[in-house]
N, C-alpha and C positions, 0 to 999 in steps of 0.2 A: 271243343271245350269252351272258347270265348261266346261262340253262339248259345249253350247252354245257361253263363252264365249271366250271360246279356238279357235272356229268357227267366233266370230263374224270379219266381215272386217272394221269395225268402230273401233274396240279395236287397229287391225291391224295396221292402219292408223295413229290411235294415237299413236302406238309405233315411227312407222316411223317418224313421227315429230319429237316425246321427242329425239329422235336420230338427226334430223337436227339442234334443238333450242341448243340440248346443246354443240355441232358441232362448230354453229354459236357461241356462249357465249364464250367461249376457246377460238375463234381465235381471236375476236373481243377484248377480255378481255388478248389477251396473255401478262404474264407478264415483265416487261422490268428493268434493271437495274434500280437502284434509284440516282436519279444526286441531292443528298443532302449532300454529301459532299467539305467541302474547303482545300483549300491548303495555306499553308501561306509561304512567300518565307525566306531560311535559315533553315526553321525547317522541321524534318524527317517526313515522310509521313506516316502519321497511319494505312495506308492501301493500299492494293497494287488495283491497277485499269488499268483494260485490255479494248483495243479495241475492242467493239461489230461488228465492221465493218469498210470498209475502207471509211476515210476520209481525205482532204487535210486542209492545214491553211497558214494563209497567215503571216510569221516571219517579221512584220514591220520594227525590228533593222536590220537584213539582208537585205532586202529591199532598206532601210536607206544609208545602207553600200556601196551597190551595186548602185545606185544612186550618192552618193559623186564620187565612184571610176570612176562612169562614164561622171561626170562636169569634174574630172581631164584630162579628153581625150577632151572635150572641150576648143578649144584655147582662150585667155584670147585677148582682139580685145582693141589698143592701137593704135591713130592717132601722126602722122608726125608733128608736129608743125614747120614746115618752119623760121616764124618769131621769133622762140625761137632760132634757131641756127643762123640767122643774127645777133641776138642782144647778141647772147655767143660770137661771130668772132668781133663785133665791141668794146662789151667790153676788149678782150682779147685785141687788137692792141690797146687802149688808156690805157692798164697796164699797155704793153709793151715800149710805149713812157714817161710815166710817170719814172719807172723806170728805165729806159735806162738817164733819165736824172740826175739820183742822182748819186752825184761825191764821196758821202761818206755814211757812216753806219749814222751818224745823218741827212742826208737829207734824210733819210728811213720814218721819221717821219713824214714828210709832207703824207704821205699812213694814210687812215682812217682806224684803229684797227678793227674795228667793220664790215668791209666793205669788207678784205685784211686780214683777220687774219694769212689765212694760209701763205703768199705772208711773212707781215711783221716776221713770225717765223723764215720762214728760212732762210730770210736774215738775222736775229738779229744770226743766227747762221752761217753763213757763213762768211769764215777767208777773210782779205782782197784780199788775191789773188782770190780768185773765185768771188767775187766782180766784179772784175776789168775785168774776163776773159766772167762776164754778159754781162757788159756794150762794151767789144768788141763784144761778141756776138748779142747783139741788136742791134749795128750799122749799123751791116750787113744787108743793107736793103733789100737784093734778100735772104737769110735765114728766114727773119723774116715776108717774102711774102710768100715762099715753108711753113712757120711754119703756119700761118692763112689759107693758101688754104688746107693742110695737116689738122688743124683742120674742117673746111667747111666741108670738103669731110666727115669725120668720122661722124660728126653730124648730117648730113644731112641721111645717111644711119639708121640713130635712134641708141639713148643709150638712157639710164634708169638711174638713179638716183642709186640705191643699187639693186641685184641683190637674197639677202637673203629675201626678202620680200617675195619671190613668191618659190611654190614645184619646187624644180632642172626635176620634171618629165613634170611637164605642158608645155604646148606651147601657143607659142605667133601669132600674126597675125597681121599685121602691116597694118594699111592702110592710102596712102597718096592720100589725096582729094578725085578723084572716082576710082582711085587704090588700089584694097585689094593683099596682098601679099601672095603667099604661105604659109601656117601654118608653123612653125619653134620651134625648140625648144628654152626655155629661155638660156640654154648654147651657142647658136649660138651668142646670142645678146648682144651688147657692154656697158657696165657701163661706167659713169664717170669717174673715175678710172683706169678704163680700155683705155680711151682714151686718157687721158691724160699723162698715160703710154709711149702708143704710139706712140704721137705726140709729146712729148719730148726726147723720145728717138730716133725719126728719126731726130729732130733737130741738136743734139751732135753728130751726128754721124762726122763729119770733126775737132772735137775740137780733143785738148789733151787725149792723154789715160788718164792722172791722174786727167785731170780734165773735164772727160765725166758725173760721178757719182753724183759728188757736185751739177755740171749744170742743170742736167737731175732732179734732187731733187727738185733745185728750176725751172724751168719753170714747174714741174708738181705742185708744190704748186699752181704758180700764175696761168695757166688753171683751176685748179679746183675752185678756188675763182672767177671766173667770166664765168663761162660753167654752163649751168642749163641741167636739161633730157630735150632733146626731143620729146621723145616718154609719151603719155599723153594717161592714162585708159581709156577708156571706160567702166565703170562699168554699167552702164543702159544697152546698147548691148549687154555687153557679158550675162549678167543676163540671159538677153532674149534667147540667144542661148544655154546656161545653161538647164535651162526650158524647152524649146525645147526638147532637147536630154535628158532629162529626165523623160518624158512623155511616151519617146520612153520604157523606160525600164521597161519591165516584172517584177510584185512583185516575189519573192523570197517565191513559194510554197511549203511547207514540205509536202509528203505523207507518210501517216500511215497506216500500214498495218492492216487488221482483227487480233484480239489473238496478236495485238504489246502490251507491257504495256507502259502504259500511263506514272504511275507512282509506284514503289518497295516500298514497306512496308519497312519504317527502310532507306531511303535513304532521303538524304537533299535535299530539292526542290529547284532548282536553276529557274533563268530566263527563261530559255527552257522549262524543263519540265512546268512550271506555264502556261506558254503560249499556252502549247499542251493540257496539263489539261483542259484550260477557254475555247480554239477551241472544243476539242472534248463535253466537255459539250455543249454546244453553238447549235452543229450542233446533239447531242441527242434530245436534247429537242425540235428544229425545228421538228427533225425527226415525233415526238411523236403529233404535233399541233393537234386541233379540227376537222380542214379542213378537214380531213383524214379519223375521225371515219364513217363520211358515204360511202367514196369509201371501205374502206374498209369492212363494213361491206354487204355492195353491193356485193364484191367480195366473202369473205368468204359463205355467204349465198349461190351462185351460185355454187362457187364451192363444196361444203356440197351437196348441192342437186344431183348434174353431181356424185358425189363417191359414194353415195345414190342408185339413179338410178342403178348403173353397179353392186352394191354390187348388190340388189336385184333380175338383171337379173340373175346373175353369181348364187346364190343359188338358185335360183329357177330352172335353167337348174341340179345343181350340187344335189340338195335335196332339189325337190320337196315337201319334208313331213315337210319341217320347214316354208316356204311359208303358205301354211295350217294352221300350229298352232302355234296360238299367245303365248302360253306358250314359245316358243323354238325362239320365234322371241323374247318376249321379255326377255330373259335370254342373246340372243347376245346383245340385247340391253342395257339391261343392261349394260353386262363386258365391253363392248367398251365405255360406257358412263364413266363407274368405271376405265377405263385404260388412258382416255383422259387426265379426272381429275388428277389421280395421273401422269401424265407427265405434267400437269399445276402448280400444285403446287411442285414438284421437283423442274423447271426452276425458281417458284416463291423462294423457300427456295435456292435455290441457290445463285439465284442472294442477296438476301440478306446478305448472309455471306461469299459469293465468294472473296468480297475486304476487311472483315473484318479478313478472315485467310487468304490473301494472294493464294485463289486457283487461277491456271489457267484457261482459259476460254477451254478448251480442252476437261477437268474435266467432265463438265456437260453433252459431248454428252455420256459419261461413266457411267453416273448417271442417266440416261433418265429410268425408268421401260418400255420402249415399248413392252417387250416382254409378260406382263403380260396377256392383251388380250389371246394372243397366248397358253399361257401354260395351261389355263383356260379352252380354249374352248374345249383344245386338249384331256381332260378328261372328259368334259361334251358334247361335241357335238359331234367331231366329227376332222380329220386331215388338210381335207380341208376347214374347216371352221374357223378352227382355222389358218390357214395359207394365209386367206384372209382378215380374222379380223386384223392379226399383218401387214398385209401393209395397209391396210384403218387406223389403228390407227398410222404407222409410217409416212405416209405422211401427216395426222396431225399436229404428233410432227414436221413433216419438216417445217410444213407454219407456226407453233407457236412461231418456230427459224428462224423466216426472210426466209422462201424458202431454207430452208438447206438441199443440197440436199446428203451431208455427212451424215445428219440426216435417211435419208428414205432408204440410201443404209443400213446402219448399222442395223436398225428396222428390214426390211425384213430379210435380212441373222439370226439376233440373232433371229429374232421372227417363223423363220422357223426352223430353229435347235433344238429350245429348244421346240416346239410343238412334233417335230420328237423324242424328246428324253424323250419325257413324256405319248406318247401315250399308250404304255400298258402299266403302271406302275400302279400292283395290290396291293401295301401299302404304306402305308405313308411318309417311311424312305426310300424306294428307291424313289418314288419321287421327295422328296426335294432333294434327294444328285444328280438326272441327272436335274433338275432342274439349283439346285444350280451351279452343273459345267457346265453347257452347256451354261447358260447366263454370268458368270465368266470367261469362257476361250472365247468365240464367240464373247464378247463386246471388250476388247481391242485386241485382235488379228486385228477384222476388224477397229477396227479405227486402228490399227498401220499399216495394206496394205493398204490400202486408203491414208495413208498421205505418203507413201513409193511412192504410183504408182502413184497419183497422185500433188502432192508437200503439203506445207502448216507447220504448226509450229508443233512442235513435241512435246516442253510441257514437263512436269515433266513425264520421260517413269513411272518410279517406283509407283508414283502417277496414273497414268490411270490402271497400273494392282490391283494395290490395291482397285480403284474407281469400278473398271469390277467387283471385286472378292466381295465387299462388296454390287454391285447394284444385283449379283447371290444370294444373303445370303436373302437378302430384298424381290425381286421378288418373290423364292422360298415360303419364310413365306407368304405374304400377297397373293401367290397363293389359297396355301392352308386352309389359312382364309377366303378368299374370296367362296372358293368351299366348306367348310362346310356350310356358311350362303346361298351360293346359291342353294345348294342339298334339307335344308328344304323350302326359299322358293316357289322354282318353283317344291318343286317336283319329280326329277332329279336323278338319284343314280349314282355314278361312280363306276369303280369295284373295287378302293380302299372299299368303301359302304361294295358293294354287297356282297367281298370276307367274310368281317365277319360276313355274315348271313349267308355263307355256314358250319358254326360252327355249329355240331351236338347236341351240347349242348347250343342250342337255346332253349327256354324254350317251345315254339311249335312245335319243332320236339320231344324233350324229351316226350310231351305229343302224339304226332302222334305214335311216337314209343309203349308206353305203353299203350295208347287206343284204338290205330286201327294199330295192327303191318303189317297187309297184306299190309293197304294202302300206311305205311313206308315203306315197301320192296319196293311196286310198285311203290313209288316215287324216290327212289334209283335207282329203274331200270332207269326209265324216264329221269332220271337226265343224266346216263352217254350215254344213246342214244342222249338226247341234247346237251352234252355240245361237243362231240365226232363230231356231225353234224353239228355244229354251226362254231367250228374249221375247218371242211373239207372247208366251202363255206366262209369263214373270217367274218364269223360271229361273236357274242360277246359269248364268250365261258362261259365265269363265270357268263353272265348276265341270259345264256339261263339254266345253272347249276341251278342255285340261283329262278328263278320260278319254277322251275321243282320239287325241292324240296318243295316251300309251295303249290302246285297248289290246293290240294287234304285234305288241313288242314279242309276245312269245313264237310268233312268226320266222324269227331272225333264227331262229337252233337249224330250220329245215326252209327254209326260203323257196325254194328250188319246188316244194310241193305243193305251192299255191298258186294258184294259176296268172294271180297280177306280178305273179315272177317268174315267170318260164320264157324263156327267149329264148326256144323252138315248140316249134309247132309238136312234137310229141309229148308227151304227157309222163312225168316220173310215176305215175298210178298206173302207167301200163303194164309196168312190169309186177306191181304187188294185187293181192288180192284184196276185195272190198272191205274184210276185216284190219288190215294192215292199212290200208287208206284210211278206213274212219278211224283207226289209231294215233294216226299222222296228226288227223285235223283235227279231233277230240284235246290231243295233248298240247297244243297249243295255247290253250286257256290256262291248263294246269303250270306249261313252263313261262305263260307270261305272270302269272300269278308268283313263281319261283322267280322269277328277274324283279320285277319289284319287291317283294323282300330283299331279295340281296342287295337291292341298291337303296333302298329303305325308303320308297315309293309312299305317300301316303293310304288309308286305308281307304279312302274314297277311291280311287286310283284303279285300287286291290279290289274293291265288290265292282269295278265297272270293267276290268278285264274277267273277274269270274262270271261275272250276271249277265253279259251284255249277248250272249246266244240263248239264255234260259235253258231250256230242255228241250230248244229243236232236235229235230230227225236229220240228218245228214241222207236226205232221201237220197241222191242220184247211188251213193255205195248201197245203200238200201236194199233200193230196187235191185242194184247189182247182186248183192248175197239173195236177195230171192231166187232169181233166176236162176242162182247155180245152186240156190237148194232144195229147187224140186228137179233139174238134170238130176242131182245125186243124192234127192232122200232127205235132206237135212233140212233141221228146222231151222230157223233163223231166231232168235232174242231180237226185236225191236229195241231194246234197251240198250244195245251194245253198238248203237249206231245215234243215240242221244246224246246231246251234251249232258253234264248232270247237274247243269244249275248250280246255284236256286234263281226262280224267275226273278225276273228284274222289278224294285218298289219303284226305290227314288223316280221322282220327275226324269232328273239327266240323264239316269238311266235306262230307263225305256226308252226317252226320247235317240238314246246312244245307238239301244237296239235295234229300233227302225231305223236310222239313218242306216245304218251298218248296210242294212238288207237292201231298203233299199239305192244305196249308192253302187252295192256292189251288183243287182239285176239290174240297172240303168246301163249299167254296160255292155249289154246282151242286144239291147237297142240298135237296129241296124241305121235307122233315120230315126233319130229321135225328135217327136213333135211335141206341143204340149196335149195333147189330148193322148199320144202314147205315154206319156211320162206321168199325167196324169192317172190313167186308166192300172199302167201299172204300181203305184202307189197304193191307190186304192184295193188293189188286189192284195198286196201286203198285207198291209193294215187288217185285210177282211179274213187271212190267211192266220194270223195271228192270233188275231180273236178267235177264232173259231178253232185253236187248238190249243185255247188256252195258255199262249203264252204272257197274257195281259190280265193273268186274272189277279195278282197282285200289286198288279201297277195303281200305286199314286196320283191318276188319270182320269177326268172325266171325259164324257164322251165331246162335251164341247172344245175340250181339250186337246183332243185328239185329231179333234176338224181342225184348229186353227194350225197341226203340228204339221198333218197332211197338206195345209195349201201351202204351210212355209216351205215343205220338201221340192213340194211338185214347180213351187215359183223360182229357189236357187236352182232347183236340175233344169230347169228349163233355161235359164241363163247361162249356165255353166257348159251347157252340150249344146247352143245355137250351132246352124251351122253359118261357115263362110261360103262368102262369095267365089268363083274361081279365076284365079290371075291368069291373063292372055300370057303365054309367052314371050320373050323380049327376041325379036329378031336378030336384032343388031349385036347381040350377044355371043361373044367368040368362040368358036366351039371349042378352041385349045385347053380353055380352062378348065375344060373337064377334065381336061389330062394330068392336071396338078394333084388330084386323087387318085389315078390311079399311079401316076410314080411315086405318090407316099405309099400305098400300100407295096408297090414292088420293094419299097425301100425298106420297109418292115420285114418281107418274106427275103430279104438277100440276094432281089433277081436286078440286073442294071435297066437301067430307062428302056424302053423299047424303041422311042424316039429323042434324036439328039436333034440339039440345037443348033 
């Protein structure tokens, strides 16, 4: 039943799926940071929060900012009023006659207070003589023409009423009627004040020195009481021009890098950060919409299937015998399924406490287990299989982290090295320790040249060797967890296993030894003919050791029937017939096959005591049933004198079965040379082939050479002969006597000779 379903391509199939769906499940399901924390602005942030990825945002106050700065460059657009500077020229000249007619400080009065304030001040404060030196001065009726045409001119060029009203940076833009004026600065442009300056100061310029000062005081009073601005806003237009050029301006974008933080554990949240905080939330949570789950799971399915496909071509070119059996398909299946998951929920457990202790996001590609697949298989399958599994599962992890492709470089290198450093590891404790250093020092080494050669954030250093050194500690253990549960249930032995069943104090060797000791010798022999040939062709040495020694355990029921156990020279075959003989030795296979189950023998173990005779002929009863069935008629079945298999694949096992053969006709050897022990090897071997018991062997023919000279060179060291020892003369004869009165003393008879 196990063989059918090891065979079936329906089981097959369904492996290869349960490997697509849950492929498909992981990337569709990959986990993502949680946007369920708030920020409140003033208060320290509980939690540090790093950028998944690069995004921009748009700083409205900067913006804001940049927009004002750019109305100021906008000129402020202010019309001519023509008819306001006639009627400032006409007023001034009916001030000027007014006053020019007051002969005294109380004809000042007749001026309206309210109308003239400034005009009635400074006359209330001016001494008679400067009075006096007014009213010659307004007489002057060609000064007081040069004084109105001198103000015209000014006012008509535009002034402003106050010149603090508006920024000293803006500009102005004057426009009279369908004339706009060159932009200009507000410092170019003339205040009231400013003009009236002016124009009274060019008036006095022919008076007195001592009374240019007084003068200049009051005609600039009386201008300013009767001058109004000019120059008149346009605030509607310039708005608009405003507007305008502010349309123009580009919002004020912040970009954020991948691994930037957002926001520091323990730091006060000001306006900025709040703002990066709500953007990068904002643009997570887009990231993550509904829309999505079907492209994406579109994608991931497709490309799951394309890694699928290659895998499967690539092992079936590389080892062909795991294609075949669904055991060994589903075992990759398995760890790969079992390595995915735990680099899903890593990134899941990460992300959850990554902003609650403040890790960085660096951290996690330190914390990935991707090597696990790798280390796994490197013990149970096999170097290259394990070193295709750790990049099928590290580009995984890479699409599970947004297409990271830091991720898949790192997977491969750790997941190769640490396969490489676990492959012959025959106990437990060196395991875990090339395990443990090899994913420990290979994890941040290659993220620290990777961020060296190729740029990016570099992170708490101390923090990623610690993260390396602690994700080597974890791997290591859940390898090794992982390969005990998987050894019983697929079946599987690794030569950590193996090594401690080559313990001679097994309790089935203890029993081989003291019930059938010939057949213990001659599994001993077996053993170092295999494990000697198994190493010659890189074969599995401890694996092909470790059958060698139980092959022969079903031996032990009937001991007595094999001839490396008969201590006499007559034969327990004498008395049965050649069908009852090849029964004997047929059932051997079948009840060492029944001892190891009972003592729950692994299944390696189990194909190397059924396979290891294949479907030879038990010719000598053979021959014998022929003879006596043409004396008496009968046909004979050649079938009933076969083992029944199945031939031997594995490497160790052929290699088991020749050893078997030939250690046991080495014995037949009366002087063994190396050219007999040679010649009989080779006859083997040629015996084999030519009856097809090799026609499923695992074995190339160079293979076979190199297996044949490892035989021929241990048999030939192991059967030297010795030299022969002279006799000692001088040696008492009495002592021999010490034998034979132990054995009297055994049988109950007294000494023959006394002392």
């Amino acid at each position: 039943m196990s063989n059918v379903a090891d065979n079936s391509k329906a089981l097959g199939i369904l492996i290869l799926f349960a490997i697509w769906s849950a492929t498909v499940i992981m990337l569709v399901a990959a986990p993502r940071k949680e946007m369920d924390w708030e920020l409140i602005l003033n208060q320290k942030a509980p939690s540090s929060i790093y950028a998944d990825f690069d995004f921009s945002y748009e700083d409205k106050d900067k913006t804001r900012k940049k927009m004002e700065r750019a109305k100021l460059d906008v000129p402020l657009v202010f019309t001519l009023d023509t008819q306001l500077c006639d009627d400032s020229v006409r007023s001034t000249a009916l001030l000027i006659r007014t006053v020019k007619t007051l002969a005294n400080v109380p004809g000042a009065k007749r001026l309206d207070a309210r109308k003239f304030p400034k005009t009635l001040k400074a006359l209330s404060q001016a001494s008679p003589r400067i009075r006096s030196a007014l009213q010659l001065l307004l007489s002057d009726d060609k000064r007081v023409k040069r004084l109105l045409n001198d103000l015209a001119e000014r006012l008509y060029q535009g002034a402003i009423e106050h010149s603090e009203d508006y920024h000293p940076n803006r500009t102005i833009q004057i426009r009279k009627g369908d004339f706009q004026e060159s932009p200009k600065a507000f410092s170019s442009v003339s205040t009231l004040n400013d003009v009236a300056e002016a124009v009274a100061e060019k008036a006095v310029e022919e008076c007195a020195p001592d009374n240019r000062l007084p003068l200049k005081r009051l005609l600039k009073a009386m201008l300013l009481d009767e001058t109004t601005a000019t120059l008149i806003f346009d605030p509607e237009t310039s708005r608009i021009n405003q507007s305008a050029v502010a349309a123009t301006v580009e919002p004020v974008n912040v970009k954020v890098k991948a691994n930037y933080p957002i926001v520091t554990k323990g730091v006060p949240v000001d306006r900025e950060i709040l703002l990066r905080a709500q953007a990068y939330k904002k643009m997570a949570r887009s990231r993550n919409v509904i829309r999505d789950v079907a492209k994406k799971f579109f994608t991931s399915a497709l490309v799951s299937l394309l890694l699928i496909i290659v895998s499967g071509l690539y092992i079936s070119h590389v080892h062909p015998e795991i294609i075949e059996s669904n055991q060994k398909m589903g075992l990759i299946a398995t760890v790969v399924i079992i390595s995915i998951s735990a680099n899903f929920f890593a990134i899941d457990v990460f992300y959850r406490f990554c902003a609650v202790l403040g890790l960085h996001p660096e951290l996690l590609f330190c914390l990935l287990p991707v090597a696990l697949a790798a280390i796994t298989l490197s013990v149970l399958i096999g170097l290259r299989v394990a070193f295709f599994a750790g990049l099928f599962v590290s580009l995984i992890a890479g699409m599970q982290l947004n297409d990271s492709f830091p991720v898949v470089i790192m997977g491969m290198v750790v997941s190769g090295m640490a396969a490489f450093a676990v492959r012959y590891r025959t106990n437990y404790k060196s395991f875990f320790f090339h395990a443990a250093v090899s994913v420990g020092v290979c994890t941040p080494l290659v993220r620290i040249i990777y961020i060296w050669a190729y740029g990016g954030s570099w992170g708490p250093l101390t923090q990623i060797i610690v993260c390396g050194v602690f994700n080597g500690i974890v791997v290591s253990a859940s390898s090794l967890f992982f390969i005990f549960i998987l050894e019983w249930i697929f079946q599987i032995s690794t030569n950590m296993t193996l090594l401690l069943l080559c313990d001679y104090n097994h309790p089935l060797l203890k029993r081989l030894q003291m019930e059938a000791p010939g057949t213990y010798h001659h599994s001993l022999v077996v053993s170092t003919l295999a494990e000697q040939a198994a190493q010659t062709i890189g074969a599995d040495p401890i694996k092909a050791r470790v059958i060698s020694l139980f092959h022969d355990i079903g031996k032990m029921l009937k001991p007595e029937y094999f001839s490396e156990n008969q201590q006499s020279e007559e034969s327990k075959h004498s008395k049965l017939n050649p069908r009852m003989s090849s029964l004997v030795i047929l059932n051997h296979v079948k009840e060492g096959v029944d001892m190891a189950l009972k003592h729950k023998l692994r299944k390696v173990i189990r194909d190397g005591i059924e396979q290891h005779h294949g479907t030879e002929l038990i010719f000598y009863f053979y021959q014998q049933a022929l003879e006596e069935g043409r004396a008496k008629g009968v046909t004979v079945d050649e079938q009933d004198y076969r083992y029944p298999g199945p031939l031997p694949r594995e490497k160790e096992v052929v290699i088991l079965s020749l050893a078997d053969s030939c250690e046991a006709a080495s014995r037949s050897l009366l002087k063994p040379t190396p050219t007999k022990i040679d010649a009989l090897v080779w006859e083997i071997f040629r015996k084999r082939i030519r009856n097809g018991q090799l026609d499923s062997a695992d074995l190339t023919f160079g293979e076979l050479k190199l297996v044949r000279k490892s035989f021929v060179s241990t048999l030939t060291t192991m059967m030297h002969g010795r030299i022969a020892y002279p006799k000692d003369e001088t040696e008492d004869e009495d002592e021999g006597d010490l034998f034979t009165a132990a054995k009297q003393n055994e049988s109950g008879k007294p000494n023959a000779k006394k002392n």
